[in-house]
N, C-alpha and C positions, 0 to 999 in steps of 0.2 A: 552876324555869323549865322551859317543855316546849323541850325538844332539836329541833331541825329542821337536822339537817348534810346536808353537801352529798351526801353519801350516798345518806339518807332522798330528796331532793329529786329526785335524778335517778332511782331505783329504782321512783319514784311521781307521774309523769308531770308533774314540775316544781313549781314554787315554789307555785301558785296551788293547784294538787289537792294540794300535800303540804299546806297552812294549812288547806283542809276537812278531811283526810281525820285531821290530829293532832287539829283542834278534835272531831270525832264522836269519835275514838277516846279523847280526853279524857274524855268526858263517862259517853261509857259505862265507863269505870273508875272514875268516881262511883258510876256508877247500881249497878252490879256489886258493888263495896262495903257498899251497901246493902240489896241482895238486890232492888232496886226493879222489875228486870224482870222482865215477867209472860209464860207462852206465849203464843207469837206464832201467832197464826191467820189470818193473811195467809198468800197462795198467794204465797209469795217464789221460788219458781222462774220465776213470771212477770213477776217484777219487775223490767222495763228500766231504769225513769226513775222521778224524781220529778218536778211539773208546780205550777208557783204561776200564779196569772192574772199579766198582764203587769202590769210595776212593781212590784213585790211589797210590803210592807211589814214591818215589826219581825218584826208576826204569822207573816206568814209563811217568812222568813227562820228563827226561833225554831225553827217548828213543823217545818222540815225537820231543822235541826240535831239536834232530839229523835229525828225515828222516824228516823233515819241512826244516832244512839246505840245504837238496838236492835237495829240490824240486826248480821248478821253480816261481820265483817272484809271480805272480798271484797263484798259486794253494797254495802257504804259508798262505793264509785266508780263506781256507777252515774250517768249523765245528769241535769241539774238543767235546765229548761227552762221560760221564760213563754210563758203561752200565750193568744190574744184567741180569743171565740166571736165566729165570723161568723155564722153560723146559729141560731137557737133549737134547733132539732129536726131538723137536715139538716146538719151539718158535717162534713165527711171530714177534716179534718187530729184533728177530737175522733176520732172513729170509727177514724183510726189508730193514736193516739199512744195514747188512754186506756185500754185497757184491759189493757194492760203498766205502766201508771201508779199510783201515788199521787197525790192531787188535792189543793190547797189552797187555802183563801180562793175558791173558786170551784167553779159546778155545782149548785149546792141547788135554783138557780131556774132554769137553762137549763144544761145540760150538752152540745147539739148532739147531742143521741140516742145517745150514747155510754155505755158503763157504764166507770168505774174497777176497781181492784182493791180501792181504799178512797177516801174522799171525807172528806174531812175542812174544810170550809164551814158555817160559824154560822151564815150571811146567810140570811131570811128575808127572807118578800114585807112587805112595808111597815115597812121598814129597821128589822124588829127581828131579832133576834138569838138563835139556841137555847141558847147557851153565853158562858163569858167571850170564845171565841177559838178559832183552828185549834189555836193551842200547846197550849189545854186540852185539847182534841176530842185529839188526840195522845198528850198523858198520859195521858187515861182510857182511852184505849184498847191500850198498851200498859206501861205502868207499875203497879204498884201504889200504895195509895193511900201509904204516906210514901216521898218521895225527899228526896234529899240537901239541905239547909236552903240550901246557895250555888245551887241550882239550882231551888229551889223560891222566893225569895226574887225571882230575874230573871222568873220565871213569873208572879208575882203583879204584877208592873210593867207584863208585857208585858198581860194581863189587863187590868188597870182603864188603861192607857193605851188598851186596844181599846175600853175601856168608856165610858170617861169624856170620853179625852182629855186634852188640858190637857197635852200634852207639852212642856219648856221648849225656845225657839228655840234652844240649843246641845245638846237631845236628838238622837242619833244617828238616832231613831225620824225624826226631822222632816229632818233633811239627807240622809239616804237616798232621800225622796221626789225632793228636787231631782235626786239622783245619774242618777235615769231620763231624764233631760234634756239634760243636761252632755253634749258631745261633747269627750271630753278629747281634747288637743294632744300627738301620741305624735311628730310632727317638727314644727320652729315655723319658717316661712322667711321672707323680706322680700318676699315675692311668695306672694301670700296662696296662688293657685291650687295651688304646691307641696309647702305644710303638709298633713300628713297630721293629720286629725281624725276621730273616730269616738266612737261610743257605745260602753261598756265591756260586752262580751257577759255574758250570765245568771248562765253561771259565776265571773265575775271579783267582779260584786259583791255573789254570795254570799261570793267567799274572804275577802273584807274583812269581811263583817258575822260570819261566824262566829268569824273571828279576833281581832275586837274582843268578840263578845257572847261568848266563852270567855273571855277573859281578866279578865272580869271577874268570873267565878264562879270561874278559878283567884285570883283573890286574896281571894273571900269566903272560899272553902273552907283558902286556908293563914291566915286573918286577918291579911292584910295591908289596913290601913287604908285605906277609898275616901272614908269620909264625912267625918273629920273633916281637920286641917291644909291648910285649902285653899290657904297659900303653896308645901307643895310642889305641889301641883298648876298652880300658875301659874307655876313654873318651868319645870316640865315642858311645859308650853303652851309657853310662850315661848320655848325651845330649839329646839321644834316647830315654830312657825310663821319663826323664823330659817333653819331647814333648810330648811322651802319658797320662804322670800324669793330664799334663793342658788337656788336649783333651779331655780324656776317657769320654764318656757315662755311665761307672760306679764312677765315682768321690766322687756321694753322698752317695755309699752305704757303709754301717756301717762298712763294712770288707775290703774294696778299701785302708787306708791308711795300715791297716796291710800285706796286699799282697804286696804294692807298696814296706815297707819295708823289705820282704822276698824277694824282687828280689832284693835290693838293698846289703842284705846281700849275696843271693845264687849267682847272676847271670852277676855282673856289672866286678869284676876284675876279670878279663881273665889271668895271670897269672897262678893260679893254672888249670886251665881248659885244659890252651895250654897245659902244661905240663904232662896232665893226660888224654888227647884227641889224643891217638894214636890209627892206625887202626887194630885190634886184629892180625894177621897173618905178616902183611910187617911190623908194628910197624912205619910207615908214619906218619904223622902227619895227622889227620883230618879237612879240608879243608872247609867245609860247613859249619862249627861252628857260630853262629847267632852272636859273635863279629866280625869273619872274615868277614861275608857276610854284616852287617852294615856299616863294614871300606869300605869294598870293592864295594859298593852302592854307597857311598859319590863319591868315586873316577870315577865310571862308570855311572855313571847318576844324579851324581850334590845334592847338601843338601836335595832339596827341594821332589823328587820322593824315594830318601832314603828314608827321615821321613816318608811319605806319605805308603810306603811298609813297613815300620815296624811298625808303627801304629797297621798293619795287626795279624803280629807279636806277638805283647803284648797282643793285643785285645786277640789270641787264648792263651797265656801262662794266662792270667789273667784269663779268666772263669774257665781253667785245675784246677788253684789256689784253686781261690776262693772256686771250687765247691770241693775238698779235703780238706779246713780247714774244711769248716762247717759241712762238715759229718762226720770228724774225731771227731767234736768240742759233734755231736750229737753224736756219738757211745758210749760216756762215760757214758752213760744212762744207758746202757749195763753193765757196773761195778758194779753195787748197785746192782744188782738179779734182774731187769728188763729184759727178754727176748726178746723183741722186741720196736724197732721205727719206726714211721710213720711219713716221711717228704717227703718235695716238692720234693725230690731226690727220694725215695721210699719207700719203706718197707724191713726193716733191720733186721735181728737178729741172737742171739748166739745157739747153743746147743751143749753139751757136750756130748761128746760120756763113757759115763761110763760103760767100758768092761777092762778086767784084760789085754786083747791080747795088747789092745788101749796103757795101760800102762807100758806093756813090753816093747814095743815098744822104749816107750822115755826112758825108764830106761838103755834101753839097746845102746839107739844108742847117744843120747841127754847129757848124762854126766852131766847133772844138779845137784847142790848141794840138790834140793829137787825134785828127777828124779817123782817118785810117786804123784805127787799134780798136773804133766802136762798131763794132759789127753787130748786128741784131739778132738781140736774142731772146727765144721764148722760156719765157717760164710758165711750165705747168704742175697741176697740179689736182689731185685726183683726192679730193676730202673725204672724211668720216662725219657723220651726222652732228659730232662736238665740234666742229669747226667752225666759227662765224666769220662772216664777212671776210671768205679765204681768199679774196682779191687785192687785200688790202697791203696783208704783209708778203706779197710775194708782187706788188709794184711798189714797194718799199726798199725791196731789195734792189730790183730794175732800176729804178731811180738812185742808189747810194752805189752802186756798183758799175752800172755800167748809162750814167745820166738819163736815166728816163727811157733810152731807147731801145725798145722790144715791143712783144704782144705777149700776155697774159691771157692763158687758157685754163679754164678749171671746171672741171667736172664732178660731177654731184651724183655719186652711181645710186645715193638713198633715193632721193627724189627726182634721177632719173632727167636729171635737167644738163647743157654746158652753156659756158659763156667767155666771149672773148671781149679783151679789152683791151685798148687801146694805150701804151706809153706815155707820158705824157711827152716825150721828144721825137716822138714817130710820127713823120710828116704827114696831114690831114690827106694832104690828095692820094698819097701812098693807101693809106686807111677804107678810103673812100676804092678806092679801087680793087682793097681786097674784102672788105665787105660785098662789093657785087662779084666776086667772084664765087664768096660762100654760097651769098644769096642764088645765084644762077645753078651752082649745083644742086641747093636740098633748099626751094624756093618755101617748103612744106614745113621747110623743120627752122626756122629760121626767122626771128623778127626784127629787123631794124628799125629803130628810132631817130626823127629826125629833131635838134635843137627847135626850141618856140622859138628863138632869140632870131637865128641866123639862118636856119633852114640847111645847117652845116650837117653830116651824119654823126649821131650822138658817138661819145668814146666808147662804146661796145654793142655787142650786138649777143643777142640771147636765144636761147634755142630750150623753149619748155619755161613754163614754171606753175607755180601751186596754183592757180586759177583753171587753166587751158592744158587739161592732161592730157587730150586728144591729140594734141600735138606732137607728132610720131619723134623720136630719139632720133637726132644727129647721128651719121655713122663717120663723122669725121673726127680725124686723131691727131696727136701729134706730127707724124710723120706727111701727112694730108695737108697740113698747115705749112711746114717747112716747103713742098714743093710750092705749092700756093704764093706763098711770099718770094720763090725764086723766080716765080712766072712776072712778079712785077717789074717798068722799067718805067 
């Protein structure tokens, strides 16, 4: 077990930088074992900070955990910071911060005129990619080529999940995402205005992914079993999320014990999950899986900082929850000839596209027993900054009401962002054809992604987001969208 007394904790600026700074000094006593690190030709006297684009993911999270291994004892407490480009080529927050920095997952294609001290960004112009990852881009550049097998084993995960995808819904990679969102409840009052709620600052939900994405390379490296017995793993959940039931700050609210038992139905036995949580391409098994990393917590940092980090955990899978019942729960409004809803989520609504082409369409491609009654429809929806992942429960809807077949629009007037997504019974070639229509109007405002897989265009297409502010606002709307889709044949 790695030691963290209360010693260590007050000596090293509390709980949250002692959990980064044991997870890097872990690591590099792998790497160091193995003779894995190579001279360092970074100008580390200049080195203030490390910098990820804002929200970070796995990749990035990994890739800092690495070059912090390498560095030396004192520079591993340096500044960890996300960062949005406002500018292309003219940004003074890049132009201060960057070039005392390390860069990550961002810069290859706008940096705001700034240079780093290192850049470490796969991303190419037309969503391809130099490398598997910033995690690689980091190895290669200060590792040699064999490191330690529990440490090269997470690397190959984190890799072809940057690659491929296909992460399972209880991969850590994938609730992380959410975490960027979640404004945890740190006081809960009966007078809402008095609760204190906030978003968990840069460094907080690095200390959680490191100390999770360590622990489970301390239990490759002592072989302590992650893959197989998945009953202890569903105990361990389940002691897990009972700690959070007593704990939670949402206890009282109305919809808290029906969430508590949708995790208890979707997410306690790991059985069927180990079994169906392989990585799309090698067919490995997926390793980050939030039973694995619970077992694998207890084992590497003791009951007590386990529970304490999954707390974190639930706290973000409960709001995802909570906030898809109640808007699924509201969308049904929608079923009676109701047009639109107006809730603390946001402003929701249906419209049917009634054109023959719309109809063809599903007649021809849909094979439904009443192909002609599916006519395509959008649902959109215009959020509040409490909203998560508002795409979900309104092609939730799309799919239980009218099979899948529409486009999902949703708009983000906080940050300033939209994005459309794709049915899942809405014909790919149809998709493909109204994506380059977006794209040809506001080629500016506009990003399309294309599958690694198949070189298909991904199921949505995004306009803005917390990285690339500079990216001027869409001025396309709902009604922009309906003629769009009547121009298809």
């Amino acid at each position: 077990m790695i030691q963290l007394t209360k010693q260590y904790i007050d000596n090293n600026g509390g709980y949250l930088h002692s959990l980064r700074k044991k997870s890097a000094l872990y690591i590099q006593n792998l790497l160091k074992n193995e003779k894995s690190i190579q001279s360092n030709t970074l100008e580390l006297n200049k080195l203030d900070r490390t910098i990820s684009h804002a929200h970070p993911h796995l990749d990035e999270y990994f890739a800092d955990l690495l070059f912090r291994s390498c560095l030396p004892e004192h520079k591993m407490d340096i500044d960890f910071m996300e960062m949005s480009i406002q500018s292309q080529d003219n940004d003074s927050a890049c132009k201060a911060y960057w070039p005392n920095a390390v860069v990550y997952g961002i810069g290859s294609m706008a940096a705001g005129g700034a240079d780093a001290i290192c850049l470490f960004d796969e991303h190419q112009e037309k969503g391809e990619k130099s490398v598997a990852s910033s995690s690689q881009m980091v190895k290669d550049k200060l590792m040699k080529k064999y490191i330690p097998s529990s440490v090269f084993q997470v690397l190959w995960e984190v890799n072809e999940l940057d690659s491929s995808g296909a992460a399972h819904n209880q991969h850590i990679s994938n609730i992380i995402k959410t975490a960027h969102q979640v404004r945890f409840m740190f006081k809960k009052d009966k007078e809402y205005y008095k609760s204190i709620q906030d978003w968990l600052s840069p460094e907080w939900k690095k200390s959680i992914m490191d100390a999770a994405i360590t622990s489970v390379i301390y239990c490759l490296e002592n072989r302590i079993d992650l893959i197989n017995n998945p009953d202890e793993k569903t105990e361990c959940l389940r002691k897990s999320l009972k700690h959070y039931s007593t704990y939670s700050p949402f206890k009282e609210d109305k919809i808290f014990n029906e969430v508590i038992t949708y995790f208890e139905n979707n997410y306690i036995y790991q059985k069927g999950v180990f079994n169906s949580a392989q990585l799309a391409v090698s067919k490995k098994d997926q390793l980050l899986l939030l039973g694995r990393v619970c077992f694998a917590m207890e084992h590497c940092w003791g009951e007590k900082t386990a529970s304490i980090i999954m707390m974190h955990f639930w706290e973000i899978l409960y709001q995802g929850q909570a906030a898809f019942m109640e808007i699924s729960s509201e969308l049904e409004q929608l079923k009676n000839g109701q047009t639109a809803i107006h809730s603390k989520y946001g402003i929701f609504h249906k419209k049917e596209i009634d054109n023959h082409r719309i109809k063809a369409m599903s007649a021809f491609n849909l094979k439904l027993k009443k192909d002609f009654e599916h006519v395509c429809w959008i649902m959109h929806g215009d959020q509040t900054p409490i909203m998560l992942m508002g795409n979900r429960p309104l092609i939730n809807f799309l799919n239980r009401n009218n099979s899948g077949f529409g486009i999902v629009f949703l708009e983000d007037s906080f940050s300033c962002t939209k994005a459309i997504f794709k049915g899942p019974t809405f014909p790919q070639r149809y998709w493909e054809k109204l994506v380059d229509l977006i794209y040809k109007r506001e080629p500016e405002a506009w990003h399309k992604t294309l599958s690694m897989k198949t070189g298909d265009y991904a199921p949505f297409l995004i306009n803005g987001n917390r990285s690339h502010q500079y990216v001027p606002v869409s001025e396309l709307n709902v009604d922009d969208l309906e003629d769009l889709l009547k121009k298809l044949s």
